[in-house]
C-alpha positions in Angstrom: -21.3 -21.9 4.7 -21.0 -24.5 1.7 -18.7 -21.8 -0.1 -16.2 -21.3 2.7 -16.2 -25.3 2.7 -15.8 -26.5 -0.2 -12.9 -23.6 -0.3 -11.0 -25.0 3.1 -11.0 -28.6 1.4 -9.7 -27.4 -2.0 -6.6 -25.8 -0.9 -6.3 -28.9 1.4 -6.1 -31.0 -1.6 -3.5 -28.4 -3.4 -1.5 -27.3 -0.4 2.5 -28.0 -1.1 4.5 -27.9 2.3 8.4 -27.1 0.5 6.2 -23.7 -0.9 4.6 -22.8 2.5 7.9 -22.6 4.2 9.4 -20.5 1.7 6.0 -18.1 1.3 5.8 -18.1 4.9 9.6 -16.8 5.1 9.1 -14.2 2.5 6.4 -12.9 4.5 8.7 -13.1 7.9 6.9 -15.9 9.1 3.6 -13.7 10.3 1.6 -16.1 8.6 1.1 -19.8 7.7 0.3 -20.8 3.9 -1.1 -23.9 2.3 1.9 -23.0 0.1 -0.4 -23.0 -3.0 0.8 -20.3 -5.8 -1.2 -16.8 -6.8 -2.3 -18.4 -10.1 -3.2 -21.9 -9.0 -4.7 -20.0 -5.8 -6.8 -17.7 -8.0 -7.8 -21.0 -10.3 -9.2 -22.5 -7.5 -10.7 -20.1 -5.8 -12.6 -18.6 -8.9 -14.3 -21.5 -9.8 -15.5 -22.5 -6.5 -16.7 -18.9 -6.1 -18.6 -19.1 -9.6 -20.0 -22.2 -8.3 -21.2 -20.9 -5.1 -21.9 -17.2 -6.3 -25.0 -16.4 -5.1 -24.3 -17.3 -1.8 -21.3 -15.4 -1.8 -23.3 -12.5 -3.4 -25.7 -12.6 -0.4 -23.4 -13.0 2.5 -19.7 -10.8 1.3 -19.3 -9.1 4.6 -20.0 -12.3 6.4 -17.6 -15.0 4.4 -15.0 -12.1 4.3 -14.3 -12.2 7.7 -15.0 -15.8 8.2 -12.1 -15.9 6.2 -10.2 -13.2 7.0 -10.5 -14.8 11.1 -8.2 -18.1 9.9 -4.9 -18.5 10.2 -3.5 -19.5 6.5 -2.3 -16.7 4.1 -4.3 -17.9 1.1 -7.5 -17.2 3.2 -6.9 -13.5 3.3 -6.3 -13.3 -0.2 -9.6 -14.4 -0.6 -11.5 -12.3 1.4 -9.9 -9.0 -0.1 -10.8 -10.3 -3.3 -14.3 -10.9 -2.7 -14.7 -7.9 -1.1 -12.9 -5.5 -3.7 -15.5 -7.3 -6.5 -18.7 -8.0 -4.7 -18.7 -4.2 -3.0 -17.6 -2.0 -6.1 -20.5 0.5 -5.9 -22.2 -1.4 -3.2 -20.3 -0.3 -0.1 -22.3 1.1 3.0 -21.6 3.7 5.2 -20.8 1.4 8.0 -18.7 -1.0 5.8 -15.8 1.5 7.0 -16.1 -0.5 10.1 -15.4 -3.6 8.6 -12.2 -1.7 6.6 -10.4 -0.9 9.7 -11.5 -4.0 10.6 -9.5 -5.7 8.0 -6.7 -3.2 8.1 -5.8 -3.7 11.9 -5.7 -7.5 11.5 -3.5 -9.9 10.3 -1.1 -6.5 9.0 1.3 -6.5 6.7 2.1 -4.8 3.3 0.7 -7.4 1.3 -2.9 -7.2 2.8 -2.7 -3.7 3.9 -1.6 -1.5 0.6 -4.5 -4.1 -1.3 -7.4 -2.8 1.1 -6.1 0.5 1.5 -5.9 1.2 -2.7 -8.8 -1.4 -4.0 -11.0 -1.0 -0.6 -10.4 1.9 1.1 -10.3 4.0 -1.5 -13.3 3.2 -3.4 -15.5 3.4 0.0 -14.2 7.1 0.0 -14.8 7.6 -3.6 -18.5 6.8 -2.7 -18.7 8.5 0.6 -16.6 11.7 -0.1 -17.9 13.3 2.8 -16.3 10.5 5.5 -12.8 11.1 4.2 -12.1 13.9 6.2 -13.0 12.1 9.5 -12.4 9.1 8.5 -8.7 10.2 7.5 -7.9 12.0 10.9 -9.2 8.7 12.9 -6.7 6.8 10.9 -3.9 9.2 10.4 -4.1 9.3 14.8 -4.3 6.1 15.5 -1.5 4.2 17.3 -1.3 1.3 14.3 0.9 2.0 12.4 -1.1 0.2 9.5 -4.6 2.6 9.7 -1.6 5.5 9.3 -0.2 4.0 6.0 -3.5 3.3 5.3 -4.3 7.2 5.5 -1.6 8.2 2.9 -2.0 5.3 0.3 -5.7 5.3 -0.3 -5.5 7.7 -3.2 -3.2 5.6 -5.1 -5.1 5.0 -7.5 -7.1 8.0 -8.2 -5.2 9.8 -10.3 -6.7 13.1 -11.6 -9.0 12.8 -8.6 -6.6 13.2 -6.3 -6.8 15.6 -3.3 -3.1 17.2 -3.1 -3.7 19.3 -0.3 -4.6 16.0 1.7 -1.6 14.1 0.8 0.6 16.5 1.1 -0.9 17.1 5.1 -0.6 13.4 5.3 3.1 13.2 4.6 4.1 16.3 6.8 2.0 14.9 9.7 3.7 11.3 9.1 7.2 12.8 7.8 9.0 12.5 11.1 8.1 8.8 11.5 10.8 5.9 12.2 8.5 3.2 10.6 10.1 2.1 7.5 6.8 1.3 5.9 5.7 5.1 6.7 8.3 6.2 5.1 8.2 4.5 1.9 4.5 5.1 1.7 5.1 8.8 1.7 7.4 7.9 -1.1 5.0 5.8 -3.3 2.5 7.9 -2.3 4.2 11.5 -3.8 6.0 9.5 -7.1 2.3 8.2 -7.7 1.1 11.5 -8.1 4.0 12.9 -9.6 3.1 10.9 -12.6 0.0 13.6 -12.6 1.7 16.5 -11.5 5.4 16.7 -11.4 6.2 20.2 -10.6 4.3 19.6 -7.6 5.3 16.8 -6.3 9.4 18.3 -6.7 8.2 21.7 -4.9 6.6 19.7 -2.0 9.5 17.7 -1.7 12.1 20.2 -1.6 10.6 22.2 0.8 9.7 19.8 3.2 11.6 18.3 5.9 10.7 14.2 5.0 12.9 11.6 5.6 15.8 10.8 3.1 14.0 7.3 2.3 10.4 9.5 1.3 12.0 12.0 -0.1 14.3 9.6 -2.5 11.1 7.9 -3.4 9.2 10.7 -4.4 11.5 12.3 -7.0 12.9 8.3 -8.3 11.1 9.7 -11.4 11.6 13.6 -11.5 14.6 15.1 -12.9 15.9 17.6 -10.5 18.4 20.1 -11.6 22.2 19.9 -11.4 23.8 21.8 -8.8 
């Protein structure tokens, strides 16, 4: 594809080894980087992508997981973005293939909070009725990711949000050892908390999460002195 291309040989042309080592050691060195920065990255990226946005437009799914299927860092970034702004009230009911897909691949936070807010949770905003299912595959699963996944979607939803499902999500994740479970439940609550305080603090004190989650939670609620 002409797109994916002329994408490979710009950050070839920008790539700056000293950054790659030190973006490649922030991110624990699960990944290589051209070492090009967001902004320049972004630059680059949009223009070729105006240049080339019909085919883009045409084939999203496709060049997102040609690009997702490399090995440098930028690559990802890419595909995530394409997909968040090409499939905004376009998904498919299959495209939740594709999200686990993405989630259960090249993991970590960077990639996996991204798809799980911006991707994740608009597919379930436009297919309300997979949530349920779609939540119990994830919130089962053995990867560790799909159950993050599970209890960040809703971050951005706000007033929409389904207490009653985050709140099942936590207790069914509280007893986890993963750090990044953990502090999800904790962005996850404090994130809604900005909605609904009370609660968010009644949740919390009555449930047995782990000290990490439950400091999280209430970082922004004013509990009273003992």
């Amino acid at each position: 594809m002409n797109f994916i291309i002329v994408l490979e040989n710009a950050f070839k042309q920008n790539k700056n080894p000293e950054n790659a080592l030190s973006m490649a050691k922030y991110m624990k060195n699960n990944f290589l980087f051209f070492g090009i920065k967001t902004d320049d990255r972004r630059r680059i990226f949009t223009e070729i992508w105006k240049e080339n946005k019909q085919e883009v437009t045409e084939n999203v799914r496709e060049i997102a997981v040609a690009l997702y299927s490399k090995q440098e860092r930028e690559f990802h970034y890419c595909a995530i973005e394409i997909l968040i702004k090409e499939l905004k009230g376009n998904y498919k009911k299959e495209d939740i293939q594709l999200i686990e897909k993405l989630i259960g691949n090249n993991s970590w936070w960077d990639s996996v909070d991204t798809i799980a807010k911006y991707i994740l949770g608009e597919y379930l905003l436009e297919f309300q009725s997979e949530t349920k299912n779609v939540m119990e595959r994830f919130s089962n699963s053995e990867n560790m990711w799909l159950n993050r996944s599970a209890i960040l979607f809703q971050l951005g939803y706000k007033q929409k949000t389904k207490a009653a499902f985050l709140f099942s999500e936590c207790i069914k994740q509280a007893h986890s050892k993963e750090f990044f479970i953990q502090k999800a439940i904790g962005w996850a609550l404090r994130e809604y908390a900005k909605i609904n305080p009370e609660e968010v603090k009644d949740f919390v004190l009555n449930s047995d999460l782990k000290p990490l989650s439950t400091k999280e939670a209430l970082k922004n609620i004013l509990l009273p002195l003992k």
